[in-house]
C-alpha positions as CSV (number, residue, x, y, z in Angstrom):
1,X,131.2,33.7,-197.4
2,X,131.7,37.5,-195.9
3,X,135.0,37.2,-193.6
4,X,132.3,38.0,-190.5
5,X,131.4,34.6,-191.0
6,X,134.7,32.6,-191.6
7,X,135.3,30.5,-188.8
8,X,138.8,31.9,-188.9
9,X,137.7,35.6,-187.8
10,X,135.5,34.1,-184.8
11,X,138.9,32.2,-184.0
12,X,140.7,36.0,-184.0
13,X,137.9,37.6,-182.1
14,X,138.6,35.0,-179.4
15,X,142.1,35.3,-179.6
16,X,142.0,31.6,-179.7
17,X,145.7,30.5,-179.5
18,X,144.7,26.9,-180.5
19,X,144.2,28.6,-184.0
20,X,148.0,29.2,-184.2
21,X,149.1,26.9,-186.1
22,X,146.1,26.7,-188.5
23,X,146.5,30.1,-190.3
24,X,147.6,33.5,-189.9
25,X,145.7,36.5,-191.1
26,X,147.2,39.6,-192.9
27,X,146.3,43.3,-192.2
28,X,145.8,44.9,-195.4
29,X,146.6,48.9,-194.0
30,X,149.5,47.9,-191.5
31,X,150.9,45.4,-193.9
32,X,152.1,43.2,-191.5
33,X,150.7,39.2,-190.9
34,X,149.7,38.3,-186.6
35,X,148.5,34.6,-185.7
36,X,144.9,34.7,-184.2
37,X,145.7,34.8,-180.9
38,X,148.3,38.1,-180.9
39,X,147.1,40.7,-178.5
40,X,147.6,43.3,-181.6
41,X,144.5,45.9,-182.0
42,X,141.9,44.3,-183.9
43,X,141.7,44.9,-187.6
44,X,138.4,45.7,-189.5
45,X,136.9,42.4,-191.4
46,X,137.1,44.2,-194.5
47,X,141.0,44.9,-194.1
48,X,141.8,40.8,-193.4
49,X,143.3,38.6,-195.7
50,X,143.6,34.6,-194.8
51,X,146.4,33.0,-195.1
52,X,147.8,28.9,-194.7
53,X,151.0,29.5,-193.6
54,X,153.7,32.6,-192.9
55,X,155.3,31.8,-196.0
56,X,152.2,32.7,-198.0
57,X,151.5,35.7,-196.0
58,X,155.4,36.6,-196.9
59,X,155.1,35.7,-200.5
60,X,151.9,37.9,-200.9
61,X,154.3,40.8,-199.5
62,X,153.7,40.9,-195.7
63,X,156.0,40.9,-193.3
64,X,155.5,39.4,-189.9
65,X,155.0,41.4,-186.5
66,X,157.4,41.9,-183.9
67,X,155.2,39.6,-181.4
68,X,153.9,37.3,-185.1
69,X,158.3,36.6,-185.7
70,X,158.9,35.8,-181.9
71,X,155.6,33.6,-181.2
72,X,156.5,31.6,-184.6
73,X,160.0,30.8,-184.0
74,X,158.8,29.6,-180.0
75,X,155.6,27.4,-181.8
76,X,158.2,26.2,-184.1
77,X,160.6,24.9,-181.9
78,X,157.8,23.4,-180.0
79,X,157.0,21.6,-182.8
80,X,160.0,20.4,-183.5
81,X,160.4,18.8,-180.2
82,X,156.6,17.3,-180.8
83,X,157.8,15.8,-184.4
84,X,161.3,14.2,-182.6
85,X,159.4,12.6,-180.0
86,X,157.0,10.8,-182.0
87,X,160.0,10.2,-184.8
88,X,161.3,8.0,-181.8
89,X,158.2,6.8,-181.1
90,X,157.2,5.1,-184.5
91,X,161.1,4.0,-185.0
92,X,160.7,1.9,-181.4
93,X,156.9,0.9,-182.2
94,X,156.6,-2.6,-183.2
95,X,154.1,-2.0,-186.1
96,X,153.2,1.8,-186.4
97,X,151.5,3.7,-184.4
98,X,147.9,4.8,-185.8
99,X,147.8,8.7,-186.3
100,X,145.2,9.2,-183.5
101,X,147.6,7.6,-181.2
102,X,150.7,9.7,-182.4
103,X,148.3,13.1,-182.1
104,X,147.2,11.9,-178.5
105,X,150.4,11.5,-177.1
106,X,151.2,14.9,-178.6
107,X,148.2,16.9,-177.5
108,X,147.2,17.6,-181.1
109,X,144.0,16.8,-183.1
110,X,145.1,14.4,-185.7
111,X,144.5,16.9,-188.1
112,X,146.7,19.6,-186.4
113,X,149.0,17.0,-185.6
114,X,149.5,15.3,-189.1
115,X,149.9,19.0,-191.0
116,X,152.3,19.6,-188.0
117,X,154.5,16.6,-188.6
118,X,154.5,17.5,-192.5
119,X,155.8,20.8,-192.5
120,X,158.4,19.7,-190.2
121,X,159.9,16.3,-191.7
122,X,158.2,16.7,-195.4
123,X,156.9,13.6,-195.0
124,X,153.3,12.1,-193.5
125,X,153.6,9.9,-190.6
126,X,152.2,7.1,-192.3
127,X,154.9,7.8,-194.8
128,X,158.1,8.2,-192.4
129,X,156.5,4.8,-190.8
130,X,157.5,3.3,-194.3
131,X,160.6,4.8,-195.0
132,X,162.3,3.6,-191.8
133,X,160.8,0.4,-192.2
134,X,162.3,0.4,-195.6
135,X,165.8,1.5,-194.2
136,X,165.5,-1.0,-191.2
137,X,164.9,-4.2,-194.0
138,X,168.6,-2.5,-196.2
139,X,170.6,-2.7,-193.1
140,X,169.1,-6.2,-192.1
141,X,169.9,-7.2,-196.1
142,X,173.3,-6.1,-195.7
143,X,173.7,-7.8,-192.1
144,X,173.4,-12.0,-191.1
145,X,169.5,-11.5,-191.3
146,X,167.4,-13.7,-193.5
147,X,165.3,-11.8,-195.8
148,X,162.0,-13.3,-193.9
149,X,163.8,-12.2,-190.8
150,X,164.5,-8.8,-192.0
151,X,161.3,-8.5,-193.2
152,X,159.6,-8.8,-189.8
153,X,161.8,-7.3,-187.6
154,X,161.1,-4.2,-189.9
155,X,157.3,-4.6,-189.2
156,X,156.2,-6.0,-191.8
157,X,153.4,-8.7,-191.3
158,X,153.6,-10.9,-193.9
159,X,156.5,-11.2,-196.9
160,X,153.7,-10.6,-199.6
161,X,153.2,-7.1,-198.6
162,X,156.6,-6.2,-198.0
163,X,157.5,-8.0,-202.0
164,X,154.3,-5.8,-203.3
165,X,156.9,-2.7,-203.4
166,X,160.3,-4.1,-203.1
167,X,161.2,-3.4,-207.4
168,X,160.5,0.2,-205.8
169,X,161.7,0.7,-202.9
170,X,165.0,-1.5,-203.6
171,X,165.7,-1.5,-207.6
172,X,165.5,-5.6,-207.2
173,X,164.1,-8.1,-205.3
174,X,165.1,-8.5,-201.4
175,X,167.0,-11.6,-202.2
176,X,169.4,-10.2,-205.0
177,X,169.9,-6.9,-202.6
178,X,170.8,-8.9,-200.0
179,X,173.7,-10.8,-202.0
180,X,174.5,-7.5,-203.5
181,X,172.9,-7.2,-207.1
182,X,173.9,-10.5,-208.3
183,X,172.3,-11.1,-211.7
184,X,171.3,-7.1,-211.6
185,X,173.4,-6.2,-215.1
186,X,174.5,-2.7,-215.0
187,X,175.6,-1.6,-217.9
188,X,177.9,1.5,-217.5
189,X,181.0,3.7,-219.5
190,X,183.4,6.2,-218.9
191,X,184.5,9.2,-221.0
192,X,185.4,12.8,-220.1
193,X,184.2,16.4,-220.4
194,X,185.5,19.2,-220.1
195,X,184.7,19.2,-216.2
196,X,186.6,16.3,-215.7
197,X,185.8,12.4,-215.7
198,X,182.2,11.0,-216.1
199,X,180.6,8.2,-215.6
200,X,177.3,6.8,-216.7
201,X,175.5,3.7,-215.8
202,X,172.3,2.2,-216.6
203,X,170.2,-0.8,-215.2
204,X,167.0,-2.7,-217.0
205,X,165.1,0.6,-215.3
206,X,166.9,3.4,-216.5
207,X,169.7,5.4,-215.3
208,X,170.9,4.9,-212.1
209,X,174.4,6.6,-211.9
210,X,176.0,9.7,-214.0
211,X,179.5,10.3,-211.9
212,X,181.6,13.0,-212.1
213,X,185.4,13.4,-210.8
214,X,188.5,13.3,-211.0
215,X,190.1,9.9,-211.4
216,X,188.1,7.5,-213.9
217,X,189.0,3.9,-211.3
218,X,187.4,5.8,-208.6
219,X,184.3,6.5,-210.2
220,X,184.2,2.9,-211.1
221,X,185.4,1.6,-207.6
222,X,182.4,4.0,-206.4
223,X,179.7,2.1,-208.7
224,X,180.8,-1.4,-207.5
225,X,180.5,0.1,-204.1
226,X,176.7,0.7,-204.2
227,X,176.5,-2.6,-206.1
228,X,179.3,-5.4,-205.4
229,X,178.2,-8.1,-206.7
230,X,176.0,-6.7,-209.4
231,X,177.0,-7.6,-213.5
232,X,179.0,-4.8,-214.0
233,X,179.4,-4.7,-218.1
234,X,181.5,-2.2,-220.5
235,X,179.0,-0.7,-222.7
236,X,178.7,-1.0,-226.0
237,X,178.4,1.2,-229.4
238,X,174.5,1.5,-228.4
239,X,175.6,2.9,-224.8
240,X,178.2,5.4,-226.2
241,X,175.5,7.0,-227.9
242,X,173.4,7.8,-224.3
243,X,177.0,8.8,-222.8
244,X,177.6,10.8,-225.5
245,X,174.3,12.4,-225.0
246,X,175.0,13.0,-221.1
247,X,178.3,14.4,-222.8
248,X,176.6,16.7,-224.6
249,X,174.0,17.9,-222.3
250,X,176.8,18.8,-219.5
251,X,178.6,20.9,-222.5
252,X,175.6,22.6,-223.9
253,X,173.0,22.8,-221.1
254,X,170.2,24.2,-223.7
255,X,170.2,20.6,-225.8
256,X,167.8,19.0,-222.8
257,X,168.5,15.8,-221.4
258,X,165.5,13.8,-220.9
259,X,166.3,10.1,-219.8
260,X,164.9,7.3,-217.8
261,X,165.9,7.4,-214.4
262,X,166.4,4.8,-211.7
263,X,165.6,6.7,-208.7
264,X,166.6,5.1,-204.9
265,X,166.2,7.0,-202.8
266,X,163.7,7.7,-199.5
267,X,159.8,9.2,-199.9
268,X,161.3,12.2,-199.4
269,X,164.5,12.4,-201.1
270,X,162.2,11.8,-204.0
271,X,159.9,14.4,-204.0
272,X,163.5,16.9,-203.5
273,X,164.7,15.2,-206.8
274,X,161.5,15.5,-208.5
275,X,161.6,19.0,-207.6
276,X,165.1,19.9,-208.3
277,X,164.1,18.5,-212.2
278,X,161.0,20.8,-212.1
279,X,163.8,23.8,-211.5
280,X,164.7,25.6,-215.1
281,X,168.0,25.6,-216.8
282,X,169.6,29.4,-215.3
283,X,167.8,29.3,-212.6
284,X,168.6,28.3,-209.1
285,X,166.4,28.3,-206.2
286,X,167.7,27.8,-201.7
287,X,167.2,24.9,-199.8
288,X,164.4,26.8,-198.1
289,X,163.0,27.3,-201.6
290,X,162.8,23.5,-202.7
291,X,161.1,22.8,-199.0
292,X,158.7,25.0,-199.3
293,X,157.6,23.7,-202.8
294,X,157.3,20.0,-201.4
295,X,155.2,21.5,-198.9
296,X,157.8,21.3,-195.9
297,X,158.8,24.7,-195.1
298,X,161.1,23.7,-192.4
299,X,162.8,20.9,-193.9
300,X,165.2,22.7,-195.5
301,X,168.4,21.2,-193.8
302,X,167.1,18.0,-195.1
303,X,167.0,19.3,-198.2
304,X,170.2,20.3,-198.6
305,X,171.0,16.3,-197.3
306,X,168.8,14.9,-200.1
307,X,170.8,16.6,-202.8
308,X,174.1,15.4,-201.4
309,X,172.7,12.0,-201.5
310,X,172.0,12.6,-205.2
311,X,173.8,9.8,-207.6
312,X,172.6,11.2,-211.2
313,X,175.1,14.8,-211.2
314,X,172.8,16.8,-214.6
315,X,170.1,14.7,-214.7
316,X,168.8,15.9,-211.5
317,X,170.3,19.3,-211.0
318,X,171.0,19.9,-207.6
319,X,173.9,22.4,-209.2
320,X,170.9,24.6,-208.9
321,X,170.5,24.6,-205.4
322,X,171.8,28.1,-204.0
323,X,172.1,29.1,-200.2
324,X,169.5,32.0,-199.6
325,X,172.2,34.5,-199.6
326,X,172.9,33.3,-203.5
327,X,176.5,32.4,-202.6
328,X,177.1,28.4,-203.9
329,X,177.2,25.7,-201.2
330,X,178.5,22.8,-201.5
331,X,178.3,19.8,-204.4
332,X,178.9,16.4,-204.1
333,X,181.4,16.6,-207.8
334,X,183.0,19.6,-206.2
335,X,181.6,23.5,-206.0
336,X,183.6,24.3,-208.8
337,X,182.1,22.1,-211.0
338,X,178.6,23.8,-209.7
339,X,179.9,26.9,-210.5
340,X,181.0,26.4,-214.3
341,X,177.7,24.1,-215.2
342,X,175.4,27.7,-213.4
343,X,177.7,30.1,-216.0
344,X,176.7,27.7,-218.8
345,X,173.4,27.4,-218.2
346,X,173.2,31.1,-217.4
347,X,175.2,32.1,-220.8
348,X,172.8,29.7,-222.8
């Protein structure tokens, strides 16, 4: 297809502003990317490029126009405002509200509206539906509510489909969360490294803890925290061997660790963690970086709140997480402790 014929240049030749916040379009002689609806000179066809998002346009070396930067920061708070209101709208909705619905009360076609609510949260709204549901059933768990009643005043219709994912989404069944973890057996140990204490615990699904600190009884205080009534058990020779292995891997970053993991965390806290392990050891990447590889460019504070919420220090390396300056931010097991494991991985 010539570009005379794209869709996308009819939308430019009409200045069409509902186009906005479908694409942008780079000029290949000025350099510089406009949305279809600036009131910049026209371009010849033949000197157009097409591109997603601003970030694209930027990555394939553009840089945005005076009236491009200021329209995009406006269309951006706009849309955060948008994506708040119908956050608030699905959390209050007794079961949640169908995508046509959320787009109507916006003034968005659902398409617009559902790539909209993406970049901004990094999550569908189907998907944020669920996670708050999920949230809402934890702290009903962990109040006076019945599981059934937790259950329902989460929006769920019936048990069976809440039970279908509960493994996932809690690590146990609802009952055993809500007494704590009793008869979940966590295995676990503690040993040091050269950076300090570390602990490592493991449940029939993997890993689910590697701690690191200071003080050995508050690492352990901090695991029967997330779990206090769960089995905690002393490991034995077999377990010393995966500690020792953790061990290892924090002392010699180039050994690999590759390990089972018992992820709990939300939709989107997942998707940060799976990218954080996609990130190579000496490398780091921003906050602004990991958002826009989970496809949610503006996300990035949320970003940075998913890696503090990380619970497995190494085996998911937020340490690699950089502010877009370069300096180090902060780490959950303390920034100097980011800083020695980025010189070891750097120096290996």
């Amino acid at each position: 297809m010539t570009i005379e014929h794209d869709p996308r240049w009819a939308a430019i030749l009409a200045r069409d502003p509902k186009a906005d916040a479908l694409f942008v379009y780079g000029v290949k002689t000025t350099g510089v990317y406009c949305r279809p609806s600036s009131a910049s000179r026209l371009p010849l066809p033949q000197n157009v490029e097409f591109f997603d998002t601003p970030a694209q346009a930027e990555a394939a070396g553009y840089r945005a126009s005076k009236r491009a930067a200021g329209d995009q920061t406006q269309l951006a708070a706009h849309h955060t405002l948008l994506v708040a209101d119908a956050c608030r709208h699905i959390e209050q909705a007794d079961t949640p509200p169908s995508l046509s619905t959320l787009a109507m009360r916006a003034g968005l076609s659902p398409f617009h509206f559902h790539r909209v609510f993406k970049a901004v949260t990094g999550l569908t709204p189907k998907g944020y539906a669920r996670a708050h549901r999920s949230r809402k059933v934890r702290d009903g768990l962990k109040g006076q509510h019945t599981v059934t009643d937790a259950l329902y005043e989460a929006g769920f219709n019936s048990n069976s489909r809440f039970y279908e994912s509960a493994n996932h989404l809690l690590g146990m069944t609802p009952t055993d969360y809500k007494a704590g973890g009793p008869h979940n057996q966590i295995l676990f140990a503690v040993g040091q490294c050269s950076l300090g204490a570390i602990l490592v615990a493991q449940s029939a699904r993997g890993v689910c803890a590697i701690l690191l600190g200071d003080d050995p009884a508050k690492l352990v205080r901090d695991l029967q925290d997330q779990f206090p009534k769960a089995d905690l058990i002393g490991a034995d020779r077999r377990f010393e061997r995966l500690i020792a292995h953790v061990v290892g891997f924090v002392e010699a970053p180039a050994l690999g660790l590759d390990l089972p993991l018992d992820l709990r965390g939300t939709a989107f806290q997942e998707r940060v963690w799976q990218a954080l392990r996609d990130i190579p050891p000496g490398s780091t990447v921003s906050y602004a970086q990991i958002a826009e590889r989970i496809g949610a460019p503006k996300s990035f504070r949320a970003v940075a709140q998913a890696c503090g919420a990380n619970s497995l220090a190494v085996a998911i390396p937020c340490h690699r997480v950089v502010r877009s300056n370069g300096d180090l931010s902060g780490y959950r097991w303390g920034v100097e402790r980011k800083r020695e494991l980025l010189e070891r991985e750097r120096k290996t």
